[in-house]
N, C-alpha and C positions, 0 to 999 in steps of 0.2 A: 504493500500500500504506500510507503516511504517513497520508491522507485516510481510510482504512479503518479504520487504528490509531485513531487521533483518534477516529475518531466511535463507535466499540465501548467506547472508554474514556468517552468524555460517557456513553453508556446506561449503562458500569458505574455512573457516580458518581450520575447519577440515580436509576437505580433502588435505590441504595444509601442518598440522602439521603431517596427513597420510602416503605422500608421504616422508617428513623429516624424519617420525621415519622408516619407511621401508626403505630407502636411508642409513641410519645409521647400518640399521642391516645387510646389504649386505657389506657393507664397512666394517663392522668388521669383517665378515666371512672370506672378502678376507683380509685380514690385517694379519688374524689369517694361512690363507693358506700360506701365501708368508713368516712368518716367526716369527708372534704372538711377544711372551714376549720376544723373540731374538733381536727383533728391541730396547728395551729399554735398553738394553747396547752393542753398537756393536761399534768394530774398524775393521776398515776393510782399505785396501789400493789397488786400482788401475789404472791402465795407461788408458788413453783414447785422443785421436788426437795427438796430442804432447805435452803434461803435464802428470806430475803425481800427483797422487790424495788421501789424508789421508780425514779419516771421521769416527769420532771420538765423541762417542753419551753416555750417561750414565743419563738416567731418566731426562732430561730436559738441563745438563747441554753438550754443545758441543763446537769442535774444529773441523774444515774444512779448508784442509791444499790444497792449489793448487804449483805444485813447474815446474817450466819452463821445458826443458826436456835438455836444458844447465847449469841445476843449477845453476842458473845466479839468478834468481827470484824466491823467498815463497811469497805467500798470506798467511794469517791468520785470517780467521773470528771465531770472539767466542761470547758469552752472551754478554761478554765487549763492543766487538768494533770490528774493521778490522784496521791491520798493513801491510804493504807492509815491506818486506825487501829483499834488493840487494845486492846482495855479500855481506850478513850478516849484512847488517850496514840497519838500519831502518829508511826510508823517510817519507816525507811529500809531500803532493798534494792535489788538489782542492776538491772540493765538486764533481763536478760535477766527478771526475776522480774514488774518491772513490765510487760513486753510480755504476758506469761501473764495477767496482773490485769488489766490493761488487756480484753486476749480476752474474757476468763469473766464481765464486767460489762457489757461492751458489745454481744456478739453475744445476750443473752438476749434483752436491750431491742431489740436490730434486729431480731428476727423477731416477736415479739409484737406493734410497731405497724408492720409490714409491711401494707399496701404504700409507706405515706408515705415509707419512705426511698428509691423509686424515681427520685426526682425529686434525689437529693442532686446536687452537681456533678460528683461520679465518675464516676459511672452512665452507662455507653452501654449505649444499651438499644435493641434490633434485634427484628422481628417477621419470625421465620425460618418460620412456616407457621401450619399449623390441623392440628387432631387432634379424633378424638372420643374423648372417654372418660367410660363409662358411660349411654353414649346420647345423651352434652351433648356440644354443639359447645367448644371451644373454639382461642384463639389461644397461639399457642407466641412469648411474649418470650425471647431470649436477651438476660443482662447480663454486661456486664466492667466492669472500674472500672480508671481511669486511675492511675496511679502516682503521682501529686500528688495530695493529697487522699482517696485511696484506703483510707489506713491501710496494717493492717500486714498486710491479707489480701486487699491488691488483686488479688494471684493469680489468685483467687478466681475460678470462675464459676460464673453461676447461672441459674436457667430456670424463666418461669412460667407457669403455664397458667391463663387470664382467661375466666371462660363468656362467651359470645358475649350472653347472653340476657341475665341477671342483672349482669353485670359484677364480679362476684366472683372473689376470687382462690382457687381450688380445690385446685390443686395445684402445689408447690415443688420444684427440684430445685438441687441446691450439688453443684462437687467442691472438693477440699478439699487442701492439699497437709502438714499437722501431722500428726506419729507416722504417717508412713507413708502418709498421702494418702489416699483413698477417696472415696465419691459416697455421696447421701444423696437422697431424694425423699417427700416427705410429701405423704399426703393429706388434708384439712383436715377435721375433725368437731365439734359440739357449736360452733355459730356461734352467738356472741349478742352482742347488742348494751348497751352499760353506757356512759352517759354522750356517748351518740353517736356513741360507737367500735365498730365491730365487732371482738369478737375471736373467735379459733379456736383449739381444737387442734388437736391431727396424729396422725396414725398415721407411724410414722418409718420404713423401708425402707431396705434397703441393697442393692447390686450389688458385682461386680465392680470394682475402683477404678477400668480404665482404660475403665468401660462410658462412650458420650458420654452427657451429657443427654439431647440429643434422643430419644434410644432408648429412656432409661426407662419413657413413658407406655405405652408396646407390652407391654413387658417389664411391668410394673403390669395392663394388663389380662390379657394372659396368665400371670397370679398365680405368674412367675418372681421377684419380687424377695421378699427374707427380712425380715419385720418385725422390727424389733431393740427399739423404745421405744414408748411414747405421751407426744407431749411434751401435760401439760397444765396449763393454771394454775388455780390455786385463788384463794379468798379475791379474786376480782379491785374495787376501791372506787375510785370516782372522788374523791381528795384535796380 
């Protein structure tokens, strides 16, 4: 029974380090589709709800600029740290306040040059199947993020769906555990390319908070999930 155990455990870990490395290989193809070695030095600047938005990247080292759309308030996250500054003169606030600023300046900048942060050192990233939607093949990545390195939303998880064909990132799904938690899944529209980056919109969707990911693409074609936004940027210029 020892001998039995053992070797059902070697299949688990193999077919689990299988799934890893094939998870890996699709995520670089799309990384390489959406805009490859572009992504490793890119400045780029644009408007999205009412702020504008600098994001500012060069092989590791970054600056993510959010600025009010009254000129009133800059964010500034970098390797260093995060400064708020108002009317140019640079404050102080709690913990808990910087955690919120922190959020709302860095989670813009991570979805907009998605899929490059796939590859962060967080990122375990698993290819838990295939789905069609819309007629198009695609592969179902699941991500979690390690607790070192993670940030403050390691929680987090999220799921993408990679066209088989195109290598394009199509469709996103995140749950989320802030004010009460929920799940979220976009469908991507209006794709263009600026600077050698692909970027996208979304069409935003909502469920049930403890719906899983995996579920939603079904739930999406059977036009159950509730559209809530369209996340989309404006004004997008390569710096």
């Amino acid at each position: 029974m020892r001998a039995i155990f053992i070797l059902l455990t070697l299949l688990f870990v193999l077919n689990g380090n299988s799934q890893t490395s094939e998870a890996q290989q699709i995520v670089d193809a799309c990384i390489t589709k959406h805009g490859g070695d572009k992504y490793k030095k890119a400045n780029f600047a644009y408007d999205f709800r009412n702020n504008h938005y600098e994001y500012h990247y060069n092989n590791g080292e970054f600056r993510y600029e959010l600025h009010s759309k009254d000129g009133k308030i800059k964010d500034v996250l970098t390797n260093n740290g995060f400064k708020r500054f108002v009317q140019g003169k640079e404050i102080e606030f709690s913990e808990k306040e910087t955690k919120a600023y922190i959020r709302s300046v860095n989670s813009v900048h991570y979805f907009v040059f998605l899929p490059f942060f796939l590859n962060d050192v967080a990122v375990k990233k698993r290819l838990i199947g295939e789905s069609t939607i819309g007629g198009k093949d695609y592969y179902k990545i699941e991500v979690t993020f390690d607790e070192e390195n993670g940030g403050i939303d390691h929680k987090d998880q999220h799921m993408y769906w990679i066209n088989k064909e195109t290598n394009t990132m199509d469709y996103m799904a995140y749950g989320f555990h802030m004010n009460g938690g929920g799940v979220r899944f976009r469908s991507a529209i209006n794709q263009r390319e600026i600077g050698g980056i692909i970027f996208q919109d979304y069409l935003n969707f909502k469920h049930e908070k403890d719906t899983p990911l995996a579920e939603l693409d079904a739930l999406y074609e059977e036009n159950k999930l509730t559209q809530v936004s369209i996340i989309d940027l404006v004004n997008i210029v390569k710096l």
